[in-house]
C-alpha positions, 0 to 999 in steps of 0.5 A: 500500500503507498499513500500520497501525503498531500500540501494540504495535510491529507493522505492519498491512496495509491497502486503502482503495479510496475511493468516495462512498457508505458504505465496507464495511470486509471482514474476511476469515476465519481465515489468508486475507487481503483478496485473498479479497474482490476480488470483493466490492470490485469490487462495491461499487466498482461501486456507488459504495461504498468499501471497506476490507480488512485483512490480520490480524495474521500474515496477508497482508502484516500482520507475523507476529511480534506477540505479541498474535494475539487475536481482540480485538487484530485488532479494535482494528486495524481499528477503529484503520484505520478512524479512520486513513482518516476515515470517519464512518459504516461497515458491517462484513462478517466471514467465518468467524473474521472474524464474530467480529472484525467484532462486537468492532470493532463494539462499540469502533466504536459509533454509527459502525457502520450496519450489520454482516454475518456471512458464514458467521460464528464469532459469537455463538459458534463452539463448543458451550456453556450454551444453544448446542447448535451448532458442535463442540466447544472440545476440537477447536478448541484441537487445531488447533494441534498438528494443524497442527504434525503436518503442516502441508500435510497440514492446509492441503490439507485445509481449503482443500478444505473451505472452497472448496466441493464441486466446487471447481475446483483453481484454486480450492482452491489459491488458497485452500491459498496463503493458509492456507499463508502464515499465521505460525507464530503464527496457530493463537493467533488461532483458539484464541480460538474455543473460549472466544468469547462474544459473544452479549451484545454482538451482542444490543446492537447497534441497527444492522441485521445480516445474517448469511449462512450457506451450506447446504452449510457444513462448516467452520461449522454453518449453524446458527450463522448463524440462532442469529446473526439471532435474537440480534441486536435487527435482525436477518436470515438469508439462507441461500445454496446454498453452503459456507462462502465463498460471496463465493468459490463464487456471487459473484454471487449474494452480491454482489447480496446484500451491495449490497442490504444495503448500500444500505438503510443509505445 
């Protein structure tokens, strides 16, 4: 186990599973933690690629008393665990809210990025907005909050189902339900940074490959977003899977394939 001690005082989980070729750091999505990309790991592993995954702030094994919860907060920290484990070249891969932290560390890791995957990512944006017609709207995103106070059960129960897929197992959603449930109190904070998030500049700056993975069958992002992103990156591609919103977990296989391809072209 290796921990991140942070500038503000807080304690940040991580996993460096070290292989020759080129570490794909996996920044899992809203209330999970890095268990959610085992597969993935074992994967890459396989290949000969390392791999690095972090626990966010509030989330997993991270501390759950920061003060900062903001999206730009938990990508200092990854960008702080990936000079912590001395690797000179990487490529980034976010799921759901974790797009949107993968493209913020991105622009602080600069000429170390290879390259970068949004799967099913909150990124360029999450919301509706000026030119983006996608997602819902930053009146719904802010009411997570207050939906979760009101019952928190009640809540977790209901987004673990969505995010796990239709025909989900009950293995499955409840593996998923854990970790939602697990999250500190505090964790709502992170997903509030949705509603303003605007990375549409900073994605289009990067000169790195970028593949943004979507699942048709998304109810947790609008797939839309996801060909939104690969358009707006300079080198950009959009590979659509017959999934929900955590395809890493609903078709593995497949994913991985994906994800090695992509991977290995930047070696």
């Amino acid at each position: 186990m290796a921990y991140l001690d942070t500038e503000d005082g807080g304690r940040v989980y991580y996993a460096h599973h070290r292989a020759p070729e080129l570490p794909v750091v996996l920044i899992h999505g809203w209330g999970m933690s890095g268990d959610y990309w085992a597969s993935a790991v074992e994967a890459l592993l396989a290949d000969g690629h390392g791999a690095i995954t972090v626990d966010h702030r509030g989330c997993g094994r991270s501390d759950r008393d920061f003060t900062d919860m903001s999206i730009d907060a938990i990508a200092r920290d990854v960008a702080a665990i990936v000079e912590r484990c001395g690797a000179p070249r990487v490529a980034l891969n976010g799921w759901s809210l974790g797009g949107a932290v993968a493209v913020a560390a991105a622009g602080l890791l600069g000429e170390r990025v290879a390259g970068l995957v949004l799967t099913c990512g909150a990124s360029p944006r999450y919301v509706q907005g000026e030119g983006f017609p996608h997602g819902g709207t930053a009146d719904d995103v802010l009411g997570i909050g207050a939906a979760i106070t009101a019952d928190r059960p009640g809540f977790f129960r209901a987004l673990a189902e969505g995010a796990s897929g239709e025909g989900a197992s009950e293995a499955m959603i409840g593996w998923v339900e854990r970790g939602f449930i697990a999250t500190g109190p505090r964790a709502s904070d992170t997903l509030a940074g949705l509603a303003t998030l605007d990375q549409r500049d900073l994605l289009a700056s990067f000169d790195f490959p970028v593949l943004s993975i979507g699942g048709a069958r998304d109810s947790i992002a609008d797939p839309a977003i996801a060909g939104f992103a690969a358009n707006c990156a300079r080198n950009g591609t959009l590979l659509t899977l017959d999934t929900g919103h955590s395809p890493q977990l609903e078709a593995p296989s497949a994913y991985n394939e994906a994800l090695l391809d992509f991977v290995r072209k930047l070696a």
